[in-house]
Structures are given as C-alpha cells and as structure tokens.
C-alpha positions as YAML, in Angstrom:
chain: A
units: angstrom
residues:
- id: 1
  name: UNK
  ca: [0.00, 0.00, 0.00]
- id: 2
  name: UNK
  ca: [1.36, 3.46, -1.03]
- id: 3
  name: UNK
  ca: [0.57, 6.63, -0.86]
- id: 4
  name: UNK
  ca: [-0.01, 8.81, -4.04]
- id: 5
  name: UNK
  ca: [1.18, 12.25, -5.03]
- id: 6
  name: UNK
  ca: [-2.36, 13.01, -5.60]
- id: 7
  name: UNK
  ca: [-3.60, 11.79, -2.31]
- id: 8
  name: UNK
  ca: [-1.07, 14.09, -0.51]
- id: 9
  name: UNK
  ca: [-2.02, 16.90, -2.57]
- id: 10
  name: UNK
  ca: [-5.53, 16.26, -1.68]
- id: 11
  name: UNK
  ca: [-4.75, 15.80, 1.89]
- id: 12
  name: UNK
  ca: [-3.14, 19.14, 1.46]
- id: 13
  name: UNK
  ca: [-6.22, 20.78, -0.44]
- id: 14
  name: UNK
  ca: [-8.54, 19.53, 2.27]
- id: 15
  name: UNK
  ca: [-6.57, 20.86, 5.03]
- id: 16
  name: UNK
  ca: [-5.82, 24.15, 3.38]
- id: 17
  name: UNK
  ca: [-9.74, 24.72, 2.65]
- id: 18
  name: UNK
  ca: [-10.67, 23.60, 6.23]
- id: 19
  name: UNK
  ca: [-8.01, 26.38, 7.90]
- id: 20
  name: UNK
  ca: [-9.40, 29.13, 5.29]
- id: 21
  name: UNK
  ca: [-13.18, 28.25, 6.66]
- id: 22
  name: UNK
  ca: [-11.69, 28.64, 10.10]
- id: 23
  name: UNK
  ca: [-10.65, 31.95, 9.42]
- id: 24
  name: UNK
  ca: [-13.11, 33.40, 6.59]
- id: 25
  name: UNK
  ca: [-15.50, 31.69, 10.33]
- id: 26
  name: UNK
  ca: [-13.31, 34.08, 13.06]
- id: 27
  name: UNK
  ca: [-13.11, 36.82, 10.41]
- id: 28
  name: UNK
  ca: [-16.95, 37.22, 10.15]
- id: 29
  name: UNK
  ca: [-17.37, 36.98, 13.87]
- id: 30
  name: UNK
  ca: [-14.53, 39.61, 14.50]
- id: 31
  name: UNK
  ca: [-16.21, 42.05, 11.79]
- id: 32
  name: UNK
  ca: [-19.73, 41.34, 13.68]
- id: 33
  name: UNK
  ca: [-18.43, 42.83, 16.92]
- id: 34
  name: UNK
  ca: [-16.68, 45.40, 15.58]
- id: 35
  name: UNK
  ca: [-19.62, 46.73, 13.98]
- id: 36
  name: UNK
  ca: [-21.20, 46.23, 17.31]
- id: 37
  name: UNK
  ca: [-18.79, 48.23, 19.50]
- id: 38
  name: UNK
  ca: [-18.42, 50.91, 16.81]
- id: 39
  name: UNK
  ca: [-22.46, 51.32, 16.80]
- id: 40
  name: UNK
  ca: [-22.44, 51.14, 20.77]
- id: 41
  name: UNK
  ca: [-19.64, 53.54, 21.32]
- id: 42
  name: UNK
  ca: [-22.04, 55.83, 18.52]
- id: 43
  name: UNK
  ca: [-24.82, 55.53, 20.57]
- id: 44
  name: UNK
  ca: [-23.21, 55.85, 24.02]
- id: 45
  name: UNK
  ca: [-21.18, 59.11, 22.52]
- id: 46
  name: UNK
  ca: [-24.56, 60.87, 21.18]
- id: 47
  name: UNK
  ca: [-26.45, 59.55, 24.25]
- id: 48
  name: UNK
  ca: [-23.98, 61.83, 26.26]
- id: 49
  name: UNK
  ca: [-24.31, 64.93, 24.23]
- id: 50
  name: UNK
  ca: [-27.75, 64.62, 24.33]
- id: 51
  name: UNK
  ca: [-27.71, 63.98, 28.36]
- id: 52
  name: UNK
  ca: [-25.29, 66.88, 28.68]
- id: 53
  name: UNK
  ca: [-27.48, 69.33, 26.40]
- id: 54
  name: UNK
  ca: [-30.94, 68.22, 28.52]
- id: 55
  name: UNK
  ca: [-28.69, 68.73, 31.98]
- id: 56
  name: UNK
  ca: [-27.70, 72.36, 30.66]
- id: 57
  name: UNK
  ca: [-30.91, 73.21, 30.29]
- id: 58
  name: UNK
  ca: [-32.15, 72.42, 33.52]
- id: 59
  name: UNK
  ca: [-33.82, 75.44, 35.49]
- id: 60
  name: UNK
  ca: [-33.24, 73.90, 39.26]
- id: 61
  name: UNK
  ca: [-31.61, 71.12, 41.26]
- id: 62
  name: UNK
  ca: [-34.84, 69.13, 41.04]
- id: 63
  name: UNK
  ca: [-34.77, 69.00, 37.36]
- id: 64
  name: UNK
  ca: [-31.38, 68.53, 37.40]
- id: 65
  name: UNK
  ca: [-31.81, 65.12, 39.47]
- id: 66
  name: UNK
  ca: [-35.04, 64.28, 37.74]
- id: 67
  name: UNK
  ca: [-33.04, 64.41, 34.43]
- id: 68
  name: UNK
  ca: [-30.42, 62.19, 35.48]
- id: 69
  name: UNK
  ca: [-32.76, 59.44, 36.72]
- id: 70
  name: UNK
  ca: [-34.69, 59.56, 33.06]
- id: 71
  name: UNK
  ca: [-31.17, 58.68, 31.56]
- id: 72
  name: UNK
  ca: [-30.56, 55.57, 33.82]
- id: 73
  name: UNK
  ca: [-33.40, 53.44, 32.03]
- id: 74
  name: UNK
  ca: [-32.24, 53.79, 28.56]
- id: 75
  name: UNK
  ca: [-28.67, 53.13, 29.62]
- id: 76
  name: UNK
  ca: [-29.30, 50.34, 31.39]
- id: 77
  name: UNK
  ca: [-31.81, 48.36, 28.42]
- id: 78
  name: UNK
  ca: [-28.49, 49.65, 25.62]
- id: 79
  name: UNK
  ca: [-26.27, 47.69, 28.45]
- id: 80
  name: UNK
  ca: [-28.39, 44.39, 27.83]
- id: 81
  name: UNK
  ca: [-29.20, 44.80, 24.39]
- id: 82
  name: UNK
  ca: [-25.28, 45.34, 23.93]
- id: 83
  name: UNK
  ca: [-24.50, 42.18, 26.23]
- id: 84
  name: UNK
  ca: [-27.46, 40.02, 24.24]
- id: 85
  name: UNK
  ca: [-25.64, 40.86, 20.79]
- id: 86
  name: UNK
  ca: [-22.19, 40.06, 22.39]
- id: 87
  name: UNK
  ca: [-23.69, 36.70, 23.30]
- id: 88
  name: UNK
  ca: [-25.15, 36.15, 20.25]
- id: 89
  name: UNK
  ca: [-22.62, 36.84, 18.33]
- id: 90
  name: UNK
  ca: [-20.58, 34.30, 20.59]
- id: 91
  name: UNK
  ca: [-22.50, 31.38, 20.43]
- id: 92
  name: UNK
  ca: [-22.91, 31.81, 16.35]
- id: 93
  name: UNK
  ca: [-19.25, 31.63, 16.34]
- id: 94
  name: UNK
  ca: [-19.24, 28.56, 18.83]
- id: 95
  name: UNK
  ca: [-21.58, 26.46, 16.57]
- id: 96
  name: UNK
  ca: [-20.35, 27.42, 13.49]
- id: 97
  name: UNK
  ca: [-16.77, 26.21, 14.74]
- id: 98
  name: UNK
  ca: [-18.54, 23.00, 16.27]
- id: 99
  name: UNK
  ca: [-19.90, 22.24, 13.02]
- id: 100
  name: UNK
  ca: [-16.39, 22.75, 11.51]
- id: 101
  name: UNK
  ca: [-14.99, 20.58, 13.24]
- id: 102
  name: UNK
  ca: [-17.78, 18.12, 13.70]
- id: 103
  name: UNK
  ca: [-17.23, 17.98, 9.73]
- id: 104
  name: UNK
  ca: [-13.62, 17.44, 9.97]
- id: 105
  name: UNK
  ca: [-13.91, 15.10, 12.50]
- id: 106
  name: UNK
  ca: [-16.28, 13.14, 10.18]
- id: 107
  name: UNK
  ca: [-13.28, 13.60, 7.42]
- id: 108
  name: UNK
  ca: [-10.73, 11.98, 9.15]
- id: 109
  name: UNK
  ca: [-12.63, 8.89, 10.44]
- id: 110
  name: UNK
  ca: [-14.07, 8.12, 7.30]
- id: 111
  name: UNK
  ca: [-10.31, 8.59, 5.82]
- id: 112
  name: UNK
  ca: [-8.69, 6.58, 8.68]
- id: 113
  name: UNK
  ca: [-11.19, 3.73, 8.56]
- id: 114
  name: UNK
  ca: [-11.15, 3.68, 4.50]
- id: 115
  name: UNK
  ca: [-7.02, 3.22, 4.98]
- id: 116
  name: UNK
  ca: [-7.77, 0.36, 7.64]
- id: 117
  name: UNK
  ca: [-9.79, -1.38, 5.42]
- id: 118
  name: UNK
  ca: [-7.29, -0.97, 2.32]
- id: 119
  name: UNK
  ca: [-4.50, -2.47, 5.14]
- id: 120
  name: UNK
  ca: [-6.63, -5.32, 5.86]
- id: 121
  name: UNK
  ca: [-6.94, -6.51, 2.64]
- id: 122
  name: UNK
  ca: [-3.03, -6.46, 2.59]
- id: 123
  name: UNK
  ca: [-2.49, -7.90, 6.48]
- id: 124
  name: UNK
  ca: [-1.93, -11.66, 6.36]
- id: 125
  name: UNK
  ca: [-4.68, -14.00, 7.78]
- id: 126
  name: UNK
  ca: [-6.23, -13.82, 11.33]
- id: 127
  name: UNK
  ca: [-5.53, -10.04, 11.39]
- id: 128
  name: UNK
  ca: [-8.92, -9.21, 10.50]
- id: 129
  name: UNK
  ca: [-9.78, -9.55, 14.39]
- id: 130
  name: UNK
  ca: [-7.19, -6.65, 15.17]
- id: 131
  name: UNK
  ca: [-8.80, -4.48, 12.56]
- id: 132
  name: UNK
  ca: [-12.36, -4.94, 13.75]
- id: 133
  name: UNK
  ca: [-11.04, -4.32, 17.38]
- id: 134
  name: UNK
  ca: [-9.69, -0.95, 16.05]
- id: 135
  name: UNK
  ca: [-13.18, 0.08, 14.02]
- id: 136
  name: UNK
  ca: [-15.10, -0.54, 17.00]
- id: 137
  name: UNK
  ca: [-12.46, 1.71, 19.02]
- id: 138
  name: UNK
  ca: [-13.17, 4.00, 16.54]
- id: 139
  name: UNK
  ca: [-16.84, 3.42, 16.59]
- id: 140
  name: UNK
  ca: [-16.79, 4.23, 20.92]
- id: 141
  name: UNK
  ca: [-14.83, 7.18, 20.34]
- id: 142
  name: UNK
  ca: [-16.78, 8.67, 17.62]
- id: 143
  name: UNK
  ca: [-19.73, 7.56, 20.40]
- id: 144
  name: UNK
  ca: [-18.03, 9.54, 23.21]
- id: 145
  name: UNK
  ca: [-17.79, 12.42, 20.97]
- id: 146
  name: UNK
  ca: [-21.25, 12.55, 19.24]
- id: 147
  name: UNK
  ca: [-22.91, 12.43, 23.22]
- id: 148
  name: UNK
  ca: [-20.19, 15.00, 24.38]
- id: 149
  name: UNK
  ca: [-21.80, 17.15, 21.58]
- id: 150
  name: UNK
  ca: [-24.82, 16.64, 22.73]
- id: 151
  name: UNK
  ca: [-24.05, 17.40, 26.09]
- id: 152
  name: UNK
  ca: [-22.15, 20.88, 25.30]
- id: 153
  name: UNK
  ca: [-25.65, 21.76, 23.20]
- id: 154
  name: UNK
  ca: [-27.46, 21.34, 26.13]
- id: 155
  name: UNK
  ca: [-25.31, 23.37, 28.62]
- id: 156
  name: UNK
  ca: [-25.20, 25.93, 25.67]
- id: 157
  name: UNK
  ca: [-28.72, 26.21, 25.50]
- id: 158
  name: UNK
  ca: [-29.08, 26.40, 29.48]
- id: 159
  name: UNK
  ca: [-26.83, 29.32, 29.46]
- id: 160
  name: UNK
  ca: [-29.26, 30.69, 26.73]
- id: 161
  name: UNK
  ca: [-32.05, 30.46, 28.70]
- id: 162
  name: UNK
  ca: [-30.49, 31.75, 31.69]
- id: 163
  name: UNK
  ca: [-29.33, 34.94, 29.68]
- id: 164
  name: UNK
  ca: [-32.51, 35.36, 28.36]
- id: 165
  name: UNK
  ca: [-33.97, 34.72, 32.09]
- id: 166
  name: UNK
  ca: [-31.75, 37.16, 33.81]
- id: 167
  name: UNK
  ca: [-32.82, 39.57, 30.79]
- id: 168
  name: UNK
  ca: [-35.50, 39.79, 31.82]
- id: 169
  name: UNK
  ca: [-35.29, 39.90, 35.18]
- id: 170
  name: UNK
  ca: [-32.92, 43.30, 35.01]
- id: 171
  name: UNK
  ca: [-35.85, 44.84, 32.81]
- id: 172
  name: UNK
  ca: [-38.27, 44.26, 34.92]
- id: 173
  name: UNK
  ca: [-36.46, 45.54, 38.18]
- id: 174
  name: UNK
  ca: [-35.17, 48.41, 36.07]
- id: 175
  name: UNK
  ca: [-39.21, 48.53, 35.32]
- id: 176
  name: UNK
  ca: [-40.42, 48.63, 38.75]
- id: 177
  name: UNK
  ca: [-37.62, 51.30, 40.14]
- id: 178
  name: UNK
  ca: [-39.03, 53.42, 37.42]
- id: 179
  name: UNK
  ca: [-42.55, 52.52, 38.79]
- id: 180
  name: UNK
  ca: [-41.24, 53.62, 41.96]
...
C-alpha cells in the first residue's frame, strides 16, 4: 500500500480549505463585533451629548436630578441589548466552529477507517480480528464524541435560557424602580 502524489495533494487541499473556513469563520465573527462596538460607542457618545445638552438646560436642582434618573433606564436596556448581541454573536461563532470541526472530525474517520480497510486486505490471515477491534475503538470514540456534543448543546442552550432569564429579570427591576 502506497501513498499517491495526488492523495497528498488532496490531503493538502482539504486541510488548506478547512483552515481558510476557520478563518473566513473568526473573520466574520470579529467584523460582527466590531460593527457592534463601533455602533455602541455611537450611541453611548450621542447619548452623552444629548444627556449633557438636557442637563444644561435644567432650570433647578430638582430637574437637574429628575433628568439624570430619566437617563438611567435607557442606559441600562443599551447595556443588555449590547450584552445580548455580544452573546449572540458568541454562540454563532461557537456552533459554526462545532460544526467545523464536527465535519472534519467526520473527514478523518471516514479517511482513517477507509485506509484500515485498504491495510486489511493487505495484512496476512487472522488479522482481521485486530482491525475490527480498532473500528469498534473508533466506533466508541466517535460515540463519546457525538454524546459530548450533545451534552455541550445542552449546557449551551441552558446558558441561553439563563441569559434570556436574567434579561428579563434586570428589565423588569429596572421597570419597577421606574414605577417607583
């Protein structure tokens, strides 16, 4: 069994393309929250001229202090909204890596397991148990990894809900000390 120039160079090809989907992956994620900051820091920066304008125009300490509360509420639902985008900008990443490498993952066992197979036929008799020993290795790990999957989709999507949970719980207190 040998290998071929053209099975390096396609070993090469695949490896190449899978490190340029990594980054074109990280690229798109890095541009998304720049794009975020620059639009927060925006907002935060005309927030403040606005704030300072409103304060300058106040006639008395009351309005003065009455002013400032009014600017806490918006501040404080930008601060989430920023933190939610942040987040979700973070777990598209996440999966979009998992699914990268849940791909190449799929890549190499199918490669490793096709070369087995192209050894056994070349291994001299009674090695066939050895080689069905290592596919159902293989077949455990690929197991172990398919449920660890499963379990870091779960734990992602309890941290999703918990955002989401304490969301909503900071708008409503922000709510009722409004009310208040």
């Amino acid at each position: 069994m040998y290998v071929t120039p053209e099975q390096i160079q396609a070993a090469g090809k695949a490896s190449i393309d899978s490190i340029l989907s990594l980054y074109t992956a990280q690229f798109a994620a890095i541009e998304k929250l720049a794009n975020l900051n620059a639009n927060a820091v925006k907002s935060a920066f005309e927030d403040s001229i606005a704030n300072a304008r409103a304060l300058t125009g106040a006639k008395d300490v009351q309005e003065f202090i009455g002013l400032q509360s009014t600017f806490a509420q918006p501040t404080i639902e930008k601060a989430i909204a920023y933190s939610k985008s942040v987040y979700e900008v973070a777990t598209e990443a996440s999966a979009e890596f998992a699914k990268m490498n849940e791909r190449r993952v799929s890549e190499m066992n199918e490669n490793f397991v096709s070369l087995l197979d192209k050894a056994a036929k070349n291994a001299p008799a009674g090695s066939d148990v050895a080689v069905t020993a290592v596919k159902q290795m293989i077949a455990a790990a690929n197991s172990a990894y398919d449920n660890f999957n499963k379990v870091a989709k779960q734990a992602s999507e309890i941290a999703e809900a918990n955002v989401a949970a304490a969301t909503e719980t900071v708008k409503g207190l922000a709510k009722a000390k409004k009310a208040a």
